[in-house]
N, C-alpha and C positions, 0 to 999 in steps of 0.2 A: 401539544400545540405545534404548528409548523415551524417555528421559533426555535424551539425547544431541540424536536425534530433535525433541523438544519445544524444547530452547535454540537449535538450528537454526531452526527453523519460528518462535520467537517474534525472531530475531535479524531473520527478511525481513521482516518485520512491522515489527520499527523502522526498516530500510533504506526500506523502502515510505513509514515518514515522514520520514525524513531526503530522501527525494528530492523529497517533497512540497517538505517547508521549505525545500532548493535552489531547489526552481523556483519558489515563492511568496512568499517568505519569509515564510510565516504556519504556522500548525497545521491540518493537515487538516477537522477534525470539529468546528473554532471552539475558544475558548478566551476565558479573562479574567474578564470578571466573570459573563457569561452562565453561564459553568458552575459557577461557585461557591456556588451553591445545590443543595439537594436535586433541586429541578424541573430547573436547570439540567443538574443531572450525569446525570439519568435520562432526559432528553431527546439527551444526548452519545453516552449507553449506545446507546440507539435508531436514533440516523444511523448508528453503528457498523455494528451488529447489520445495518442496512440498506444498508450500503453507501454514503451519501448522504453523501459528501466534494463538497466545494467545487472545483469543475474553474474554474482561474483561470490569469491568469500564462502560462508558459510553456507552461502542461499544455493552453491552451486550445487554441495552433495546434501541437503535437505529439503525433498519433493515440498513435505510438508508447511516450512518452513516459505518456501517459495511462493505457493499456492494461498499460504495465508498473507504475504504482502502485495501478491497480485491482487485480491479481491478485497485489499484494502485502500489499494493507489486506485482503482478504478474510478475513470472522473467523471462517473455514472451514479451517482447518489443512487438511483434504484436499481443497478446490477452491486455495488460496493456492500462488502459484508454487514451485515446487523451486530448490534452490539450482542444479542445470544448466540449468534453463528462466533464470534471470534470467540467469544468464553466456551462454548461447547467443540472449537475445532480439537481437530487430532494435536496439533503440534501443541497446545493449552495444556490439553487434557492427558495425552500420551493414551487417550481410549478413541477409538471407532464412535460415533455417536450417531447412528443413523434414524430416531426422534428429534432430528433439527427443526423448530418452527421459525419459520425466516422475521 
């Protein structure tokens, strides 16, 4: 169901930051006092929108690792990873999987 659908797609979305904060231990898209303004929060909205997470930490020397929090912060429900794309990625699997059904 599209319900169903939507708590899936917004759950890889939190996995996307939870793996972040694993590897950084910070917030993707910043946080603290910068965002606690008007300016600040519309400026948060925008790195979003744009994709422009902070590549730090562990993310910096693991392509893989990177690539799968890109395609999971994407705030594109239909370009953002499927739940069988993250379980079949490289960084998951430590294999190549190129029978991905998206």
């Amino acid at each position: 169901s599209n319900m169903q659908n939507a708590k899936i797609t917004h759950f890889l979305t939190v996995l996307g930051v939870l793996l972040y904060l694993l590897a950084t231990r910070s917030l993707p898209f910043g946080y603290g006092a910068a965002i606690r303004t008007k300016t600040g929060i519309l400026a948060q909205c925008e790195r979003i929108l744009k994709r422009q997470w902070i590549v730090q930490g562990e993310i910096e020397h693991d392509n893989h690792l990177k690539e799968l929090i890109d395609n999971l912060l994407s705030p594109n429900p239909r370009t953002r990873f499927t739940a069988n794309q993250v379980l079949t990625h490289i960084w998951i699997t430590g294999v190549v999987n190129t029978n991905v059904v998206p």
